[in-house]
C-alpha positions in Angstrom: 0.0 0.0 0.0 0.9 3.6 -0.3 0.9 4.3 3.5 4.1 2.0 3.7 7.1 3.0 5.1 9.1 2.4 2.1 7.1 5.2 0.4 8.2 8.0 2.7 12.1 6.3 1.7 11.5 6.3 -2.1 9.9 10.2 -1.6 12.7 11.1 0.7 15.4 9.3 -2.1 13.4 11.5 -5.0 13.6 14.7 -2.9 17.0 14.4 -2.2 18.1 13.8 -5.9 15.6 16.3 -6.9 17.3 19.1 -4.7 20.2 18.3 -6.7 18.9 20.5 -9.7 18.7 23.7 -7.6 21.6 23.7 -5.2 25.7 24.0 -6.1 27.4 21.0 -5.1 30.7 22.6 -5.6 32.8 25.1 -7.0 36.1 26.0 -8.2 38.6 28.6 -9.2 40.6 27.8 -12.2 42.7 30.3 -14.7 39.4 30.7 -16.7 36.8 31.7 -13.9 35.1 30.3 -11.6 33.5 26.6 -11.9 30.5 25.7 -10.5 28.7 22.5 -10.5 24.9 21.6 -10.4 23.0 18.5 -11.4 22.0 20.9 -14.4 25.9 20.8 -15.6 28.7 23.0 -15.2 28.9 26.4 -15.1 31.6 29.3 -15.8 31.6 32.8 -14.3 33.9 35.2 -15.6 36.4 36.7 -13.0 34.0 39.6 -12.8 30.7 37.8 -12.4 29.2 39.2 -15.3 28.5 36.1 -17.5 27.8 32.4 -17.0 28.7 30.4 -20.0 27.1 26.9 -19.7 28.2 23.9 -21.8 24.6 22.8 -23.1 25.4 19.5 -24.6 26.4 18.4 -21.2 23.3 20.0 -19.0 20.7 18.7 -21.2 22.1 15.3 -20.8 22.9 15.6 -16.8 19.4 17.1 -16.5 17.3 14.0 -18.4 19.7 12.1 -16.5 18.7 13.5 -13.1 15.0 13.5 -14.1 15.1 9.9 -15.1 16.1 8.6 -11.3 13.3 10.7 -9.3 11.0 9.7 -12.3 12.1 5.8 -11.6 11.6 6.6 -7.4 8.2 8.2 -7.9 7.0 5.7 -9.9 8.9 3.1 -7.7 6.1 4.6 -4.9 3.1 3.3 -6.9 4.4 -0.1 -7.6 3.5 -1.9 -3.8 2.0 -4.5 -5.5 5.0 -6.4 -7.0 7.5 -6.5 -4.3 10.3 -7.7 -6.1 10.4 -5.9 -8.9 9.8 -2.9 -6.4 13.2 -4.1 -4.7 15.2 -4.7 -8.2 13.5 -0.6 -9.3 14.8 0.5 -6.0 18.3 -1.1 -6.8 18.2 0.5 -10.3 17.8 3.6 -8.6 20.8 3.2 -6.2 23.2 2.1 -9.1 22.1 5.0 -11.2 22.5 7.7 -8.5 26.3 6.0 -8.2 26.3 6.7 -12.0 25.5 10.4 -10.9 27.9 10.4 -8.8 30.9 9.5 -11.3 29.8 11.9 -13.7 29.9 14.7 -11.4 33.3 13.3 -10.0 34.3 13.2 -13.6 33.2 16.9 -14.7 35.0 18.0 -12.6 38.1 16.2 -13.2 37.7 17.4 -16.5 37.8 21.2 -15.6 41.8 21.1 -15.5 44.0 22.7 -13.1 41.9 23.5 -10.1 43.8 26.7 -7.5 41.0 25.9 -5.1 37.4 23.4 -4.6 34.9 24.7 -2.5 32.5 21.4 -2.1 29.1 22.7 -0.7 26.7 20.3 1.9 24.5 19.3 -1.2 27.0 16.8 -2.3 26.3 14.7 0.0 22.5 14.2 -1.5 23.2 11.5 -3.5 24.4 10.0 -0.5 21.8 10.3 1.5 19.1 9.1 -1.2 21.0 5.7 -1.3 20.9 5.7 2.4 16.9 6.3 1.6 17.0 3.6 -0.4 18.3 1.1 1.6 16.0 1.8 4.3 13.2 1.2 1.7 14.6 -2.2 0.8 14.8 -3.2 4.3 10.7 -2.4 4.6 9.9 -4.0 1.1 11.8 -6.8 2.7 9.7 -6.6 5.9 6.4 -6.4 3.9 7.2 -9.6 2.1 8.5 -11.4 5.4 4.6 -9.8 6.7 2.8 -11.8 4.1 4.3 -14.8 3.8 3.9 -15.4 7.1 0.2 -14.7 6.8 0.3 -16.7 3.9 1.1 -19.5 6.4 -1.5 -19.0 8.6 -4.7 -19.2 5.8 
């Protein structure tokens, strides 16, 4: 049912990656400008703050990339019915936000020669949604132990 407690995981999970889109998970200072790094791609301020310069091929991708894992835990909510494939969505969703993870690692490798990284608190969301959905594994698992065992009883 919807009323589980793996729900408020999977909406706690989507929230988290969702707040990915509209807070910096880091920034840097390179010879070009200043970096900074959102789930919506990289940016570049000039040294005077005047103009951001985005690389579009890069946030279009990051962005249908982002929406695809809250679309896959939202829709993971609705699915109570079929435990298990609930539990191998849920796993889809953790291996996906590791994905996330990478490429953000990765863009920012990319930048070059970094003077200084300021990492910001909201890089630790896709940490804490994989923590959410751990905790919604264990009650899927607890649901499935729940009805088995009144399986056994009828």
């Amino acid at each position: 049912m919807i009323q589980r407690i793996q729900s408020i995981w999977l909406l706690l999970a989507a929230l988290a990656v969702l707040c990915l889109l509209f807070f910096p998970m880091a920034g840097s200072v390179t010879a070009q400008g200043y970096y900074l790094l959102t789930a919506t791609g990289l940016k570049l301020k000039d040294a005077a703050d005047a103009s951001i310069q985005t690389h579009s091929s890069i946030n279009i991708a990051l962005l249908i990339f982002t929406g695809v894992i809250v679309t896959i835990h939202l829709i993971n909510i609705f699915n109570f019915r079929n435990r298990a494939l609930q539990i191998r969505m849920v796993w889809t969703g953790i291996l996906l936000i590791i994905a996330l993870s990478v490429w953000f690692f990765m863009l920012m490798k990319g930048i070059g020669e970094m003077k200084e990284l300021d990492i910001e608190v909201p890089i630790l969301l896709p940490l804490l949604a994989i923590i959410f959905d751990l905790f919604a594994v264990r009650g899927i698992k607890r649901d499935e132990k729940l009805i088995r065992s009144a399986d056994r009883l009828r």
